[in-house]
N, CA, C, O and CB atoms as a CASP TS submission, in Angstrom:
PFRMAT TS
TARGET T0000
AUTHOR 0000-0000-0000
METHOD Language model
MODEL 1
PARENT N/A
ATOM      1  N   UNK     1      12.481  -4.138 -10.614  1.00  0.00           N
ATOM      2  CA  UNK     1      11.641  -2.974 -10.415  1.00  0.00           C
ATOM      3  C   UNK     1      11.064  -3.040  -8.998  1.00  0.00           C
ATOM      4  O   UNK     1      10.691  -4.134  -8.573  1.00  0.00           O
ATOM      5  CB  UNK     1      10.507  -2.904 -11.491  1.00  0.00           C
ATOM      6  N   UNK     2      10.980  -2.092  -8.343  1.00  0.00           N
ATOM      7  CA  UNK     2      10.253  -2.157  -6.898  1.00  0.00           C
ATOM      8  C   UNK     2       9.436  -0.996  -6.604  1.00  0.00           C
ATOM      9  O   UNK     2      10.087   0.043  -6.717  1.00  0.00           O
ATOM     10  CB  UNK     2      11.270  -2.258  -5.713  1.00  0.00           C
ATOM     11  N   UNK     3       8.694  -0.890  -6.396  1.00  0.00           N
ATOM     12  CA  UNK     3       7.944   0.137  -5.768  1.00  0.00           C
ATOM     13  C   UNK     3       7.327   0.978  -4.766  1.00  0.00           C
ATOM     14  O   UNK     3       6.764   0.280  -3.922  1.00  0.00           O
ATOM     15  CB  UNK     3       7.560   0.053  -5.955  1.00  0.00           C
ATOM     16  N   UNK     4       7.236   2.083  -4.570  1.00  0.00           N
ATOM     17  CA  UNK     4       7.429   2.749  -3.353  1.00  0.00           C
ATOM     18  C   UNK     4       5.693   3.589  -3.128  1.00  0.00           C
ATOM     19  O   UNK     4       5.300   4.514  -3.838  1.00  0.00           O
ATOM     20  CB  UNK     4       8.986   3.929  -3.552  1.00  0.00           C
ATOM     21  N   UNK     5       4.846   2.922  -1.901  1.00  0.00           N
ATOM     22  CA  UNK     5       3.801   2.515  -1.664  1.00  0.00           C
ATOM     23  C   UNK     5       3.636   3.843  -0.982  1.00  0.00           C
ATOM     24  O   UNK     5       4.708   3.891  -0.380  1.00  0.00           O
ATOM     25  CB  UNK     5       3.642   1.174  -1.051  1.00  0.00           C
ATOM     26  N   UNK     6       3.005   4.952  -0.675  1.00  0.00           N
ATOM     27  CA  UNK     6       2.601   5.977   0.691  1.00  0.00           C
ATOM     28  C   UNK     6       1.412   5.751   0.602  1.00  0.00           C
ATOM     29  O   UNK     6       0.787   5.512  -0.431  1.00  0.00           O
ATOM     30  CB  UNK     6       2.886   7.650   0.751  1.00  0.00           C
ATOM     31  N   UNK     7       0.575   5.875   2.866  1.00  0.00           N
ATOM     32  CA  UNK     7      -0.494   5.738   2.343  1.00  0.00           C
ATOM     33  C   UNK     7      -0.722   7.129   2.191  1.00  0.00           C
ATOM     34  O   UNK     7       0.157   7.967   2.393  1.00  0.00           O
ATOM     35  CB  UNK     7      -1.414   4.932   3.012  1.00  0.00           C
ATOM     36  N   UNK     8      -1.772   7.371   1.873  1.00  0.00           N
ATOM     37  CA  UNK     8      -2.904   8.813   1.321  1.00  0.00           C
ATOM     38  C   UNK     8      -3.820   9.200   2.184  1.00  0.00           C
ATOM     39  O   UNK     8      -3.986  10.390   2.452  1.00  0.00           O
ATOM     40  CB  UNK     8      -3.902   8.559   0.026  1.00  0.00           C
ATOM     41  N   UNK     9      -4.589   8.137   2.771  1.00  0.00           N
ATOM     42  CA  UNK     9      -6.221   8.565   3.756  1.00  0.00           C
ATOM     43  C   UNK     9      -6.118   6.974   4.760  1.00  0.00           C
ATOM     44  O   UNK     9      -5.595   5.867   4.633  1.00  0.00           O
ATOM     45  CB  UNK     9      -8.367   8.653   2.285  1.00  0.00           C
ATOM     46  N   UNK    10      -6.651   7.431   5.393  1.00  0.00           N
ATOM     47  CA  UNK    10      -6.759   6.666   7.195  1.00  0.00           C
ATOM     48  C   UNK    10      -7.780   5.598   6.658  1.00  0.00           C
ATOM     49  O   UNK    10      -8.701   5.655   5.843  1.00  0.00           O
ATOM     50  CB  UNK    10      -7.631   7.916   8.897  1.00  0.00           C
ATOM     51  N   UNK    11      -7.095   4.310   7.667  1.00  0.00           N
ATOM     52  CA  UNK    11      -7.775   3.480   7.459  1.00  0.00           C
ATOM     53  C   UNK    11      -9.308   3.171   8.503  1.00  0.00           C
ATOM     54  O   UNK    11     -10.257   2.396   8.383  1.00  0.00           O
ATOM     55  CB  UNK    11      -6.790   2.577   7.396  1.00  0.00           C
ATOM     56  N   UNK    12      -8.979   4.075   9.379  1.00  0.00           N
ATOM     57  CA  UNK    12     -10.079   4.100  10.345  1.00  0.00           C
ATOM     58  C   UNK    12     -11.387   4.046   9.423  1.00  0.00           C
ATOM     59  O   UNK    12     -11.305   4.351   8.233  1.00  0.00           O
ATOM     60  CB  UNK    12     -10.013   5.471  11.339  1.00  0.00           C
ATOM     61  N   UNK    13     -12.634   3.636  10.025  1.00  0.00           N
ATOM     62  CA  UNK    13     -13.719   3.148   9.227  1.00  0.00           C
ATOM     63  C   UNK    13     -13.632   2.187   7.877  1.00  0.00           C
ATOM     64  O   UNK    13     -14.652   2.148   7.189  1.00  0.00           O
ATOM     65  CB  UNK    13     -14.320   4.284   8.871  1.00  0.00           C
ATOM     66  N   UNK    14     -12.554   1.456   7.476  1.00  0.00           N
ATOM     67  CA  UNK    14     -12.813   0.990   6.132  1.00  0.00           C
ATOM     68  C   UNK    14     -12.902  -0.113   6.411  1.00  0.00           C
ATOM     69  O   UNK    14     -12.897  -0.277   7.631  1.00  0.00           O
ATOM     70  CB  UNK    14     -11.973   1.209   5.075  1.00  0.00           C
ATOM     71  N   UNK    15     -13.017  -1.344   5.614  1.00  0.00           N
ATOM     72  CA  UNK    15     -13.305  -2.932   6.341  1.00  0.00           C
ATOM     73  C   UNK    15     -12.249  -2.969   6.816  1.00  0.00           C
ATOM     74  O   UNK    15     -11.365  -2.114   6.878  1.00  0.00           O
ATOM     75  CB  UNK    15     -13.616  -4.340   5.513  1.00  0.00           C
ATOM     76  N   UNK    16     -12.331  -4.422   7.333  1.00  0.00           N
ATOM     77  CA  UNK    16     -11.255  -5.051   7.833  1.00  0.00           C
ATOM     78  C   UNK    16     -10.317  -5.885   7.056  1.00  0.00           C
ATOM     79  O   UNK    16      -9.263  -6.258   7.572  1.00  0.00           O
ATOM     80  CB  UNK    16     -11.679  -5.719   8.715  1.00  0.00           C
ATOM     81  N   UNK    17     -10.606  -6.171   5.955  1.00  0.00           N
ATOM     82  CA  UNK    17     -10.025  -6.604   5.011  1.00  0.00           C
ATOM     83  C   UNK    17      -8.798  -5.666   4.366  1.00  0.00           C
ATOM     84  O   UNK    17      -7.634  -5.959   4.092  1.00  0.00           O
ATOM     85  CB  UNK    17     -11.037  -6.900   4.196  1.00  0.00           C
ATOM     86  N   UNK    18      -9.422  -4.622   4.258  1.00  0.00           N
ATOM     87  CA  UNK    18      -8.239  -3.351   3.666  1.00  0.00           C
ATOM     88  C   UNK    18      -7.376  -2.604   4.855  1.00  0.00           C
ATOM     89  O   UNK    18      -6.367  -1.911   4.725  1.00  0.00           O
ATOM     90  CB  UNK    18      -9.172  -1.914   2.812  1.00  0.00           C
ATOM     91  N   UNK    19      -8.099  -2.969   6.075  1.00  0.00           N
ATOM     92  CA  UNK    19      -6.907  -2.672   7.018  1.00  0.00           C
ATOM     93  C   UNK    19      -6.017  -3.176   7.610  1.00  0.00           C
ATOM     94  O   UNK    19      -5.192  -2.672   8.372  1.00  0.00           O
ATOM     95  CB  UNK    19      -7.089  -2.309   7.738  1.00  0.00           C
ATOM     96  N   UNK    20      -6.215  -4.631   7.134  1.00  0.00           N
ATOM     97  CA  UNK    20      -5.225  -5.740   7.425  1.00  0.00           C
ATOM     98  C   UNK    20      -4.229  -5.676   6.099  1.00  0.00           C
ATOM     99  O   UNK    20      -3.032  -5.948   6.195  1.00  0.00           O
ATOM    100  CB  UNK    20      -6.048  -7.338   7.628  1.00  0.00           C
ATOM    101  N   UNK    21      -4.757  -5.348   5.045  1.00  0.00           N
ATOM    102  CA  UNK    21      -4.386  -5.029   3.406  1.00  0.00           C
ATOM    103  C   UNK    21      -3.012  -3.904   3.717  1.00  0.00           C
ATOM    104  O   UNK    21      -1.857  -4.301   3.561  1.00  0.00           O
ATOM    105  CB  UNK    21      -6.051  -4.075   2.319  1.00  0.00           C
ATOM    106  N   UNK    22      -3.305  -2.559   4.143  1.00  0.00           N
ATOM    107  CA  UNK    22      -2.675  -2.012   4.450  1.00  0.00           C
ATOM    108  C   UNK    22      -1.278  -2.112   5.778  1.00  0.00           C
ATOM    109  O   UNK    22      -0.318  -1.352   5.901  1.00  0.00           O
ATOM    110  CB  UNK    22      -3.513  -1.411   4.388  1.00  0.00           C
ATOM    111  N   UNK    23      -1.559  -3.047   6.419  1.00  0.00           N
ATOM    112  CA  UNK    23      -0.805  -3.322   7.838  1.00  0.00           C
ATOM    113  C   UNK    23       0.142  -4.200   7.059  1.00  0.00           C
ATOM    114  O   UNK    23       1.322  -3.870   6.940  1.00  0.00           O
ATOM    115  CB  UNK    23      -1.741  -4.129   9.299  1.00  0.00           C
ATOM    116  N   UNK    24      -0.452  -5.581   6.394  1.00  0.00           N
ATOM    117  CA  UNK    24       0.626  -6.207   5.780  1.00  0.00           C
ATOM    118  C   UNK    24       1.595  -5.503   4.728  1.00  0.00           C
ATOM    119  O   UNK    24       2.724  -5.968   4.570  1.00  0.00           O
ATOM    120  CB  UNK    24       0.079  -7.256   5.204  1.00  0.00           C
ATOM    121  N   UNK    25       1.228  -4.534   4.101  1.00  0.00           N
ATOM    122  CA  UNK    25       2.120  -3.519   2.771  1.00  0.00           C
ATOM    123  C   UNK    25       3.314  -2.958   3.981  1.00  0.00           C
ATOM    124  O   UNK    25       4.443  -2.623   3.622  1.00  0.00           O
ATOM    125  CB  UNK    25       0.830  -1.693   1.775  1.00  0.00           C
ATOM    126  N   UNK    26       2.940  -2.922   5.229  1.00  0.00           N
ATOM    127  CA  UNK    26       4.070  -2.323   6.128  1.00  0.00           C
ATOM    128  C   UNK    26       4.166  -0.972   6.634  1.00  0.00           C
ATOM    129  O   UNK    26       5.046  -0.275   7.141  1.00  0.00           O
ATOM    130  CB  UNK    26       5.190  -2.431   5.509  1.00  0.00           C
ATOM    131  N   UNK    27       2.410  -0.796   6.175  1.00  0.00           N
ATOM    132  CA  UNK    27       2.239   1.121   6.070  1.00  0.00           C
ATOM    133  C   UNK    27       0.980   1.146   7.220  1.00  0.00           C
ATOM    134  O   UNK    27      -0.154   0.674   7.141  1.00  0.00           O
ATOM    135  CB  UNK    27       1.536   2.004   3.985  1.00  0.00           C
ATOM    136  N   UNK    28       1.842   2.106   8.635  1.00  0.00           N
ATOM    137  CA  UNK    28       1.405   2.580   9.397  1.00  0.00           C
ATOM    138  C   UNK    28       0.134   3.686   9.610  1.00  0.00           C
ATOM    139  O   UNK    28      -1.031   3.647  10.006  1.00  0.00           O
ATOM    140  CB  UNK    28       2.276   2.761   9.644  1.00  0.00           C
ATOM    141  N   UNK    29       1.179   4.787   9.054  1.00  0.00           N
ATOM    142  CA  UNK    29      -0.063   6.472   9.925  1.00  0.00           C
ATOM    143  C   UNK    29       0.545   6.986   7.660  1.00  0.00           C
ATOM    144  O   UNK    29       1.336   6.705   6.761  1.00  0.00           O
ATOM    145  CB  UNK    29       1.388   8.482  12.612  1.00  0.00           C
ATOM    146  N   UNK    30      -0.638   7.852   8.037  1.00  0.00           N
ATOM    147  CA  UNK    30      -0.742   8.785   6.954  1.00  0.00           C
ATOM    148  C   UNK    30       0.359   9.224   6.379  1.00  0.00           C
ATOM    149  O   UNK    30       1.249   9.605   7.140  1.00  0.00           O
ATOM    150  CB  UNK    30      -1.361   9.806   7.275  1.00  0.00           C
ATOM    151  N   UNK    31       0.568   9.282   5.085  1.00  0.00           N
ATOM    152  CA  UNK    31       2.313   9.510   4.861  1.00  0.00           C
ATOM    153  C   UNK    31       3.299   9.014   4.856  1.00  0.00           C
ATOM    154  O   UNK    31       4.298   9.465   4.298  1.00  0.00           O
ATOM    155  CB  UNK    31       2.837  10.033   5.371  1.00  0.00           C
ATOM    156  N   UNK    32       3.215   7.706   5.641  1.00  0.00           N
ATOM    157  CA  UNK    32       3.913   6.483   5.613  1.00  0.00           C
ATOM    158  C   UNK    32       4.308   5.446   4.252  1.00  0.00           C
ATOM    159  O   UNK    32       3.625   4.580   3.705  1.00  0.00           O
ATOM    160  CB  UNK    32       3.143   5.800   6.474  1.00  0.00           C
ATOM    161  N   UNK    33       5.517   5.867   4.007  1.00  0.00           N
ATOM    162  CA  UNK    33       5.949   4.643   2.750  1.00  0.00           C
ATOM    163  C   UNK    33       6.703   3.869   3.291  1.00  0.00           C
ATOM    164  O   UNK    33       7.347   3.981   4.334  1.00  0.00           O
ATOM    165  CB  UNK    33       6.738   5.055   1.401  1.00  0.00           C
ATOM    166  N   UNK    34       6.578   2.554   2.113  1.00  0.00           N
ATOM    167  CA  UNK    34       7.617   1.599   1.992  1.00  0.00           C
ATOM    168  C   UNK    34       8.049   1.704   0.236  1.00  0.00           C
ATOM    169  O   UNK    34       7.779   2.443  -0.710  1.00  0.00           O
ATOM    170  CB  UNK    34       6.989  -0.033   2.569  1.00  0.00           C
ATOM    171  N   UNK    35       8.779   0.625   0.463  1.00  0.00           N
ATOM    172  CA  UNK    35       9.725   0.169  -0.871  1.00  0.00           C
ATOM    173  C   UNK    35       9.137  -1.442  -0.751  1.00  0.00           C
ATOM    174  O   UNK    35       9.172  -2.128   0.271  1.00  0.00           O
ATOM    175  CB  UNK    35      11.865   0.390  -0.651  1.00  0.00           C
ATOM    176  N   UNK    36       8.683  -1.777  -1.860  1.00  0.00           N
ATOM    177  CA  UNK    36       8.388  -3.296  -1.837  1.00  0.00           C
ATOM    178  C   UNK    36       8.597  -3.906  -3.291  1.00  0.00           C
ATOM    179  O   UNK    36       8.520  -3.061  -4.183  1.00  0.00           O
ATOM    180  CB  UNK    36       6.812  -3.582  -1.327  1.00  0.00           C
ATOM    181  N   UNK    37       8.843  -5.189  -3.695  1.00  0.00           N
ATOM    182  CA  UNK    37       8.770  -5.652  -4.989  1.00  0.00           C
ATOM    183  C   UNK    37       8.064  -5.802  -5.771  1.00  0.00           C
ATOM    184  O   UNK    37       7.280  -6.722  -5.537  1.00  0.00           O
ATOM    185  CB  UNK    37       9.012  -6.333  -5.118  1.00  0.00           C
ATOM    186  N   UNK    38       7.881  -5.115  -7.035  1.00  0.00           N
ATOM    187  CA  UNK    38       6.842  -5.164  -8.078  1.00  0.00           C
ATOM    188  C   UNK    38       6.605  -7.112  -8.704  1.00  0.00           C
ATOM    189  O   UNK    38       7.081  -7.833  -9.581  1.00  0.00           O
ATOM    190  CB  UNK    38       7.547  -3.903  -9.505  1.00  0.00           C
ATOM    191  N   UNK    39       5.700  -7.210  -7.712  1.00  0.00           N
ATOM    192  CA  UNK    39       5.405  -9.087  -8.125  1.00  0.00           C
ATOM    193  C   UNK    39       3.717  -9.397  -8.435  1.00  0.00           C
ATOM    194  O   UNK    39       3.120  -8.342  -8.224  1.00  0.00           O
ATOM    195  CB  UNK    39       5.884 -10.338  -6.400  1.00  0.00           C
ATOM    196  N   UNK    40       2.942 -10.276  -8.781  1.00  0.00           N
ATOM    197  CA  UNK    40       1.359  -9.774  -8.822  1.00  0.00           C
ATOM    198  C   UNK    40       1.333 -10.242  -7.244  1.00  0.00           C
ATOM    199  O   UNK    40       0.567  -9.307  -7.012  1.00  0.00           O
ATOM    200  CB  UNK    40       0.023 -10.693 -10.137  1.00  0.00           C
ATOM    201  N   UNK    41       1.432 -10.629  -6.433  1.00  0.00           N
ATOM    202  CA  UNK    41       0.968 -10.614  -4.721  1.00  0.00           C
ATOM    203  C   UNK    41       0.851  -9.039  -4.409  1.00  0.00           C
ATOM    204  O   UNK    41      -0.253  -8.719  -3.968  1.00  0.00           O
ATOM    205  CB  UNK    41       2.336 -11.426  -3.493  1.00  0.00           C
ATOM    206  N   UNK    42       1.800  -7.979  -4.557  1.00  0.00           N
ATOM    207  CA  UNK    42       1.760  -6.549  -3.768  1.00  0.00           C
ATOM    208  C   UNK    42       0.806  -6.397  -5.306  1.00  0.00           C
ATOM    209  O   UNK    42      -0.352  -6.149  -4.971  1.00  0.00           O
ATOM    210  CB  UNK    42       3.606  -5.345  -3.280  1.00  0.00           C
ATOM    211  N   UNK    43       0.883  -6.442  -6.306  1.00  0.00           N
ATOM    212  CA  UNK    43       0.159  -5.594  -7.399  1.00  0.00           C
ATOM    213  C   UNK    43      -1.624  -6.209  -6.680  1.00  0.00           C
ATOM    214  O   UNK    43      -2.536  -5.391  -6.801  1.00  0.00           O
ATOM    215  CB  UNK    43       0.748  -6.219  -9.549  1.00  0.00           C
ATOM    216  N   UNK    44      -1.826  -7.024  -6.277  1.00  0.00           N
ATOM    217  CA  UNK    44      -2.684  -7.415  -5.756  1.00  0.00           C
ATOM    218  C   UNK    44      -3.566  -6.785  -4.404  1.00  0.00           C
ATOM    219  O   UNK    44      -4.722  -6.396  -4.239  1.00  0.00           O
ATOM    220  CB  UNK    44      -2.194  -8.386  -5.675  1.00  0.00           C
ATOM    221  N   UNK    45      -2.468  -6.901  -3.629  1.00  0.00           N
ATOM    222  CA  UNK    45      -2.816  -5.975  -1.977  1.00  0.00           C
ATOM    223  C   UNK    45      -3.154  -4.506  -2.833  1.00  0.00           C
ATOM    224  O   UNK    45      -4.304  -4.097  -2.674  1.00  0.00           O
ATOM    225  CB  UNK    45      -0.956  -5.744  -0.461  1.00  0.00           C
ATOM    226  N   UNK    46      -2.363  -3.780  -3.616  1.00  0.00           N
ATOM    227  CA  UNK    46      -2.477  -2.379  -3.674  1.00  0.00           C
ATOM    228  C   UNK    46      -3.217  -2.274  -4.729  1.00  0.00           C
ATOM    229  O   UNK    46      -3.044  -1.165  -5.234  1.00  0.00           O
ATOM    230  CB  UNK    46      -1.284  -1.595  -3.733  1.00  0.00           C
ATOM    231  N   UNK    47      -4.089  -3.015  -5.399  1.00  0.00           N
ATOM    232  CA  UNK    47      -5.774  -3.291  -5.852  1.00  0.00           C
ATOM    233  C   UNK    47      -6.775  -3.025  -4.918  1.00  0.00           C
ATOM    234  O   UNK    47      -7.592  -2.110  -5.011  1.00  0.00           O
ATOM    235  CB  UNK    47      -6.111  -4.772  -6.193  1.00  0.00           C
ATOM    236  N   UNK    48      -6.686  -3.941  -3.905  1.00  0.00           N
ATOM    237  CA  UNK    48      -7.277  -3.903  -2.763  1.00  0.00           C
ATOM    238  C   UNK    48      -7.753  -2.479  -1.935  1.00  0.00           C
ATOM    239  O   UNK    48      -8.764  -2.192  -1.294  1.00  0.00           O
ATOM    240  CB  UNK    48      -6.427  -4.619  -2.081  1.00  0.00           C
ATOM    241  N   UNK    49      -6.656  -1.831  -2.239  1.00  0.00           N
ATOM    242  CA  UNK    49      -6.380  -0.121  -1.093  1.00  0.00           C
ATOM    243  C   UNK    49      -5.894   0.718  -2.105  1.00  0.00           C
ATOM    244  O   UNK    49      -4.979   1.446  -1.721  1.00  0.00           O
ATOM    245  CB  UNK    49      -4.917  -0.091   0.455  1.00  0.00           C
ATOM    246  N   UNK    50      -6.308   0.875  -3.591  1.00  0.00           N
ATOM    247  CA  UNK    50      -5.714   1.644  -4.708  1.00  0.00           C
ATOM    248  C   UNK    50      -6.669   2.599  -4.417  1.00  0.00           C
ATOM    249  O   UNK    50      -6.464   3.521  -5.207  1.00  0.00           O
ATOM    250  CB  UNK    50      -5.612   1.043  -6.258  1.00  0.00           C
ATOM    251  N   UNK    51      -7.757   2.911  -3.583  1.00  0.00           N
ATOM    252  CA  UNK    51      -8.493   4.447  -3.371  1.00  0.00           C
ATOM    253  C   UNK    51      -7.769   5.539  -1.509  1.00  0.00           C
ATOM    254  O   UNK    51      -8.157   6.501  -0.847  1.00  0.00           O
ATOM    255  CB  UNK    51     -10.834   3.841  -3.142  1.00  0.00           C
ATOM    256  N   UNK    52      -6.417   4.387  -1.459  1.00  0.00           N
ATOM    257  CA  UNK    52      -5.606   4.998   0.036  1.00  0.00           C
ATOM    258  C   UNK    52      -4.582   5.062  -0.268  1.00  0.00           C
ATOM    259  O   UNK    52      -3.981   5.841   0.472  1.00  0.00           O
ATOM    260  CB  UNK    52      -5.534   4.275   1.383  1.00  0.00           C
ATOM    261  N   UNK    53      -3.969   4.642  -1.019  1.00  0.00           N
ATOM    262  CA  UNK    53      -2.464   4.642  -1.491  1.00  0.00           C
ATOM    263  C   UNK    53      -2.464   5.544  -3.189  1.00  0.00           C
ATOM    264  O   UNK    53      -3.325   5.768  -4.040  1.00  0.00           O
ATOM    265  CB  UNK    53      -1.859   2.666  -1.633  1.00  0.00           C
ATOM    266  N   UNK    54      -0.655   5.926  -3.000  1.00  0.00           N
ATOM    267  CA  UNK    54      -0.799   6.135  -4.387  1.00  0.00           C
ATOM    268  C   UNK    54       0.829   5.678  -4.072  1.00  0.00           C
ATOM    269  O   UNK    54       1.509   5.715  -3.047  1.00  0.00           O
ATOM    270  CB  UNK    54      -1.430   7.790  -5.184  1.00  0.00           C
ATOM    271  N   UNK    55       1.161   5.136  -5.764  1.00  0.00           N
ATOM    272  CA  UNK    55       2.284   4.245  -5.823  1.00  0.00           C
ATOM    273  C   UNK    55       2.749   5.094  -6.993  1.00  0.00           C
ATOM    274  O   UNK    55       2.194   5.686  -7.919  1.00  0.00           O
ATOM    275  CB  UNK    55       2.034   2.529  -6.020  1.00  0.00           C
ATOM    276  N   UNK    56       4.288   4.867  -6.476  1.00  0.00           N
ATOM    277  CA  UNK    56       5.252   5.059  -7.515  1.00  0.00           C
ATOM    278  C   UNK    56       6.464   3.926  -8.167  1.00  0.00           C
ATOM    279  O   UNK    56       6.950   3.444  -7.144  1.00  0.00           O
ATOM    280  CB  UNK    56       5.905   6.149  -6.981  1.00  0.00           C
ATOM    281  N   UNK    57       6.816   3.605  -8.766  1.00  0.00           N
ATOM    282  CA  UNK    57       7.683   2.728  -9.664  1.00  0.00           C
ATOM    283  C   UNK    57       8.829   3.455  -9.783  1.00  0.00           C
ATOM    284  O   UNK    57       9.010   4.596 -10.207  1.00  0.00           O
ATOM    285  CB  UNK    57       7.115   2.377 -11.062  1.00  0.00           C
ATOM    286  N   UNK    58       9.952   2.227  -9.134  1.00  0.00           N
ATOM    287  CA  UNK    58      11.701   3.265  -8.904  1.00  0.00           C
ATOM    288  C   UNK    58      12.229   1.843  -9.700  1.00  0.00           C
ATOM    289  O   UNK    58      11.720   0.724  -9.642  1.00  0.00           O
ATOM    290  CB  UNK    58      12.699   3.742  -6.576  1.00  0.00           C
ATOM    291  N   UNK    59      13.289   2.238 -10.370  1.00  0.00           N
ATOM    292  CA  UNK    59      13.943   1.754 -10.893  1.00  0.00           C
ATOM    293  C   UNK    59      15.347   1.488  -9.977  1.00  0.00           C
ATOM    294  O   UNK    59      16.122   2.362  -9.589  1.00  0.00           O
ATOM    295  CB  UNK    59      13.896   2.400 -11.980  1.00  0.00           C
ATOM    296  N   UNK    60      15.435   0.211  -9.774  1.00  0.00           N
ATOM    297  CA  UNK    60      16.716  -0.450  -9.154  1.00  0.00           C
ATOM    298  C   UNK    60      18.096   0.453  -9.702  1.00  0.00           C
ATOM    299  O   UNK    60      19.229   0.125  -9.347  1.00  0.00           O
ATOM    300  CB  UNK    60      16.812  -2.220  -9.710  1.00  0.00           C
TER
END
């Protein structure tokens, strides 16, 4: 299973913790997705930034 991450809202003003959160997921500017592996490490990061992202679940 892998999942496909866009962000939603700018990270400008949020800590620094969630904007390093977001940089490591691989997601740039607004609108920006990736594809990453459903493992608890990313289920983890996208805890972290689950009020900037919204995720979808693709089936291999």
């Amino acid at each position: 299973m892998k999942l496909k991450i866009t962000l939603k809202k700018s990270t400008s003003g949020r800590l620094e913790k969630q904007q390093r959160t977001v940089a490591a997921l691989g997601l740039k500017k607004i609108g920006s997705s990736v594809i990453q592996p459903d493992n608890p490490a990313i289920r983890g990061m996208i805890f972290t930034v689950q009020h900037m992202v919204s995720v979808e679940e693709i089936a291999e």
